[in-house]
C-alpha positions as CSV (number, residue, x, y, z in Angstrom):
1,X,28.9,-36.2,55.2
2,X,29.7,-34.0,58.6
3,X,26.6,-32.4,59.8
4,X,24.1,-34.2,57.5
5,X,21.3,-36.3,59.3
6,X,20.8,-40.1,59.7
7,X,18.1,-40.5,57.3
8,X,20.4,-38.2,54.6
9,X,23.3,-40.2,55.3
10,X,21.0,-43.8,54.6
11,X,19.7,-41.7,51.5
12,X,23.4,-41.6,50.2
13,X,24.3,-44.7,50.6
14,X,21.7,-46.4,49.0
15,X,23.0,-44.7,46.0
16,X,26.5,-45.3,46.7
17,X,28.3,-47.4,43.7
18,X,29.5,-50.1,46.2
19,X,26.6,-50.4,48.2
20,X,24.3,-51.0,44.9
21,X,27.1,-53.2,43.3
22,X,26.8,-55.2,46.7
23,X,23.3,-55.8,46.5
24,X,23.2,-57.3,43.1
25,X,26.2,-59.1,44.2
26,X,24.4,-60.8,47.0
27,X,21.3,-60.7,44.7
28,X,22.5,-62.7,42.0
29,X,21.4,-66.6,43.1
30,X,17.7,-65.5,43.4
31,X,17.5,-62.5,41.3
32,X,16.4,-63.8,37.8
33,X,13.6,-66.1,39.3
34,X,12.4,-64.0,41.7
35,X,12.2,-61.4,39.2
36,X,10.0,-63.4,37.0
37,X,7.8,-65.0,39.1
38,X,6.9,-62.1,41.1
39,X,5.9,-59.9,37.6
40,X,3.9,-63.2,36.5
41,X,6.4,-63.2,33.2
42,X,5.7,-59.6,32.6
43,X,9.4,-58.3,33.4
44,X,10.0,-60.6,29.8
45,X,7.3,-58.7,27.5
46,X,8.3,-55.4,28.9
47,X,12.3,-56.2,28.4
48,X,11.3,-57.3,24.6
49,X,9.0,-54.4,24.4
50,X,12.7,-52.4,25.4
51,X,14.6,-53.9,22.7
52,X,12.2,-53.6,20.6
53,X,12.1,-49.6,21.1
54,X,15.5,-49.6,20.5
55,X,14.8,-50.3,16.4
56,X,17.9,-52.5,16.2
57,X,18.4,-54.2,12.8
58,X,21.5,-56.3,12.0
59,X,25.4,-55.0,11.9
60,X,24.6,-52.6,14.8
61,X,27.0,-51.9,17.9
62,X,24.6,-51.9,20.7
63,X,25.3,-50.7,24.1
64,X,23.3,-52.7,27.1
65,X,23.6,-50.6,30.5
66,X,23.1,-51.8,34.1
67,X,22.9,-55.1,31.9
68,X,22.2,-57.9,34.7
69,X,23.0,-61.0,33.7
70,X,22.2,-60.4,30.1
71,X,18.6,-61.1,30.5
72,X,18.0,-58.9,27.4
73,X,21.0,-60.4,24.9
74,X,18.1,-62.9,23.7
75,X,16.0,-60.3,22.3
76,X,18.5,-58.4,21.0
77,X,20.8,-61.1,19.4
78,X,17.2,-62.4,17.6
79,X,16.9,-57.9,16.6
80,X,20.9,-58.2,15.0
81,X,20.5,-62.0,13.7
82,X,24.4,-62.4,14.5
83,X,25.4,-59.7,12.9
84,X,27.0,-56.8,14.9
85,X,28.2,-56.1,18.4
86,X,26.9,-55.8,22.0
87,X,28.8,-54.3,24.5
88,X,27.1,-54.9,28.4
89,X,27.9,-52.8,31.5
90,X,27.2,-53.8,34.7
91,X,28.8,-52.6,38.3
92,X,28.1,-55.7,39.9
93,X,31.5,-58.0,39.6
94,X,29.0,-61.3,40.3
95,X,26.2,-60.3,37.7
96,X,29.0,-59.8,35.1
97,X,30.6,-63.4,36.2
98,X,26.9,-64.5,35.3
99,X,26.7,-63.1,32.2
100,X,29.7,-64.1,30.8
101,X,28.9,-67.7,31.4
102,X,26.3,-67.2,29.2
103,X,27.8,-65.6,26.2
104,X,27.9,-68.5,24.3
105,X,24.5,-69.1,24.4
106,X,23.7,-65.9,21.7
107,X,24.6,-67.6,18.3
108,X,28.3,-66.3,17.9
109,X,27.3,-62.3,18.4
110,X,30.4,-61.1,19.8
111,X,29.4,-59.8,23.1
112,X,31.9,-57.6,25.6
113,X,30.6,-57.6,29.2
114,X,32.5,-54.8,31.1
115,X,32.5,-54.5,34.9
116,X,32.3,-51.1,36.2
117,X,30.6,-47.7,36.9
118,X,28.4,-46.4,33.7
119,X,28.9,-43.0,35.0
120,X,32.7,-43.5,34.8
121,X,33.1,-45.7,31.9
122,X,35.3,-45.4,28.9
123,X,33.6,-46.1,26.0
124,X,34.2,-43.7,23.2
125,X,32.3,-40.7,22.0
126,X,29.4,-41.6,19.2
127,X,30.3,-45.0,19.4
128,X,26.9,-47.0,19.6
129,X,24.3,-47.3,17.1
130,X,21.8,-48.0,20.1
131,X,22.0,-47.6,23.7
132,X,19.1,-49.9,26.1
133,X,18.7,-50.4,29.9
134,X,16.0,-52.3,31.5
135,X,15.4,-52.0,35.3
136,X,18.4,-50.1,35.7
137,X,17.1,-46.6,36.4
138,X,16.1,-47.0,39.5
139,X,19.2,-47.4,41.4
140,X,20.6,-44.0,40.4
141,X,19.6,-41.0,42.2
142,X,18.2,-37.9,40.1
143,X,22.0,-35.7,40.2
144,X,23.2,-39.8,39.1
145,X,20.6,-40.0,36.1
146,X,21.1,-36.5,34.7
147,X,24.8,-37.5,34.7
148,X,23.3,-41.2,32.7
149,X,21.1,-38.7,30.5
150,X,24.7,-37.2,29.0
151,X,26.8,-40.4,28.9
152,X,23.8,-41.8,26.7
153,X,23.7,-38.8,24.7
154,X,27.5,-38.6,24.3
155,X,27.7,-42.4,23.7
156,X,25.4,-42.4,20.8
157,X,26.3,-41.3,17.5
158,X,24.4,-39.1,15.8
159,X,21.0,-40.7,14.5
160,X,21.3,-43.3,17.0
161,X,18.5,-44.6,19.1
162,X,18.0,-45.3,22.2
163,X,15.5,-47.8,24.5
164,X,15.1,-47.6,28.8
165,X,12.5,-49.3,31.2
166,X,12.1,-49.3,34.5
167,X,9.7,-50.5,37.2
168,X,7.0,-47.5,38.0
169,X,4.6,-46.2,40.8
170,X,1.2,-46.1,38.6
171,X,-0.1,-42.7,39.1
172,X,-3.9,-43.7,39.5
173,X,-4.6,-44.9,42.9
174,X,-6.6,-48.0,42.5
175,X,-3.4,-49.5,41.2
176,X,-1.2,-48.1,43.0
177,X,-2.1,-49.0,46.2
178,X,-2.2,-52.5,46.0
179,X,1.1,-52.8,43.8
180,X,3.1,-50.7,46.2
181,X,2.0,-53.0,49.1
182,X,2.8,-56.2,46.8
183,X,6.3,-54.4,46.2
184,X,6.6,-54.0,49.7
185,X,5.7,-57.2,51.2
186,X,5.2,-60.2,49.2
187,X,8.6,-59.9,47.0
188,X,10.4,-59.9,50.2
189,X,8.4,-63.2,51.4
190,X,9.3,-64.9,48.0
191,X,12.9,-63.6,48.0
192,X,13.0,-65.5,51.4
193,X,11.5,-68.6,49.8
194,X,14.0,-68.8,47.2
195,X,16.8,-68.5,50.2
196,X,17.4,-64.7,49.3
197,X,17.6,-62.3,51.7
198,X,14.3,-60.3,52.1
199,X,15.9,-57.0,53.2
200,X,17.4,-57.1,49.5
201,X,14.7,-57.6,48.0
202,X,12.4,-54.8,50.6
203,X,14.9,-52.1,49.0
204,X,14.1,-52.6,45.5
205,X,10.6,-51.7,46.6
206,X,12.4,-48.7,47.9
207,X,14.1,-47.3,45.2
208,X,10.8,-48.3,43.1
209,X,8.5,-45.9,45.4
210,X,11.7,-43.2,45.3
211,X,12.3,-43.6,41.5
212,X,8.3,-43.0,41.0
213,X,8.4,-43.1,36.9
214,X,10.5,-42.5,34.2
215,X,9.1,-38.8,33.5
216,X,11.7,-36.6,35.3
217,X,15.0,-39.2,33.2
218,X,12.9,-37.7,29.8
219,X,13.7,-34.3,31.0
220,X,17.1,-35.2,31.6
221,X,17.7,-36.8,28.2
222,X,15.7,-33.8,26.4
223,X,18.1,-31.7,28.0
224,X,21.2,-33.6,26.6
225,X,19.7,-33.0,23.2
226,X,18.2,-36.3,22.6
227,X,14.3,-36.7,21.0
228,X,12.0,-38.8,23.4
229,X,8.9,-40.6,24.0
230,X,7.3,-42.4,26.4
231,X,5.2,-45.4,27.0
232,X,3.6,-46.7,30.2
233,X,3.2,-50.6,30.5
234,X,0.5,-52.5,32.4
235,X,-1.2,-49.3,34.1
236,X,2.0,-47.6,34.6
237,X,3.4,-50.7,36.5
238,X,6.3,-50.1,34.0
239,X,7.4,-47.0,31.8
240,X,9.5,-46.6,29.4
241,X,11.4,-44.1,27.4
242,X,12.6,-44.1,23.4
243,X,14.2,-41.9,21.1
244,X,16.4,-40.7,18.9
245,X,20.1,-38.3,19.3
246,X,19.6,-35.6,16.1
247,X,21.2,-36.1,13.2
């Protein structure tokens, strides 16, 4: 942008579609373990703990933003039982390649995986029965998730529910501390180890600190109509929001 500084020109990229798609793109080989190592398993109880927010039951049409590799379709193919449909968005072209290698591994739930921008997608109006994202928040900057707080709420039909987590700054500062300095140093060591590339894994840390918790996205979704709640995981090392689009 003319006229706008260095450090507001670095703040707009790393909120730039390509450069996030990019980073998950170059992310991808180390990404899943990584990710699990360095929560000690707790990025899998707080992605059940998402699904299970959601209230799925069998014969929905569930929704799965900023989707990954499918690292939630477990939980959610066990929540339908086979019965249904999930449709998974994702903006980086590698994660979706990912995922779609692993489609058959979900008992025979039909599964689309769509590559492209949630914020420009075309899915229809009151289409899904459930909408879900898990560690997906984090990459959008505020103007990008009040724009995520009405495609949710425009996506869902009414009655519909909806389930999102994300990675938090815990607001007390015994815990805080230390986990911000973990975020900050040792996952970048241990994306090394696993041949990733630290910097990578240094900005996730980044848009952790910037992203602070999910309580300004609950104002956003309360002002696209929807009910919510929200639930803080492991001393606000995670939070999460759940709820409901009005009948």
């Amino acid at each position: 942008m003319r006229g706008s500084s260095p450090r507001t020109r670095a703040s707009e990229q790393l909120y730039d579609p390509r450069f996030v798609a990019g980073l998950f793109n170059e992310m991808s080989e180390t990404y899943g373990t990584v990710n699990y190592l360095s929560s000690f398993g707790f990025t899998e109880r707080w992605r059940r703990a998402c699904v299970n927010g959601g209230k799925l039951s069998p014969g929905m049409r569930v929704y799965d933003l900023m989707t990954g590799m499918g690292e939630c379709w477990g939980f959610i193919a066990d929540a339908l039982e086979g019965q249904g449909e999930l449709v998974a968005v994702d903006i980086s072209p590698v994660m979706c390649r990912r995922a779609r290698e692993r489609q058959s591994a979900f008992g025979g739930l039909p599964i689309e995986v769509i590559e492209g921008d949630v914020l420009e997608n075309s899915l229809p109006d009151g289409s899904a029965d459930s909408v879900l994202s898990a560690f997906g928040l984090k990459t959008f900057s505020e103007a990008q998730r009040r724009s995520l707080a009405f495609e949710i709420a425009r996506m869902l039909r009414p009655g519909g529910t909806f389930s999102l987590l994300e990675v938090s700054v815990p607001r007390g500062p015994i815990m805080r501390v230390p986990y911000m300095a973990y975020l900050k140093y040792a996952i970048p060591l241990l994306g090394r180890a696993f041949l990733g590339n630290p910097e990578n894994y240094r900005l996730l840390g980044v848009y952790t600190h910037r992203f602070g918790d999910c309580g300004t996205m609950a104002g956003y979704l309360r002002e696209a109509g929807l009910q919510v709640s929200d639930v803080s995981h492991f001393f606000g090392c995670a939070s999460s929001l759940r709820g409901v689009k009005p009948s």
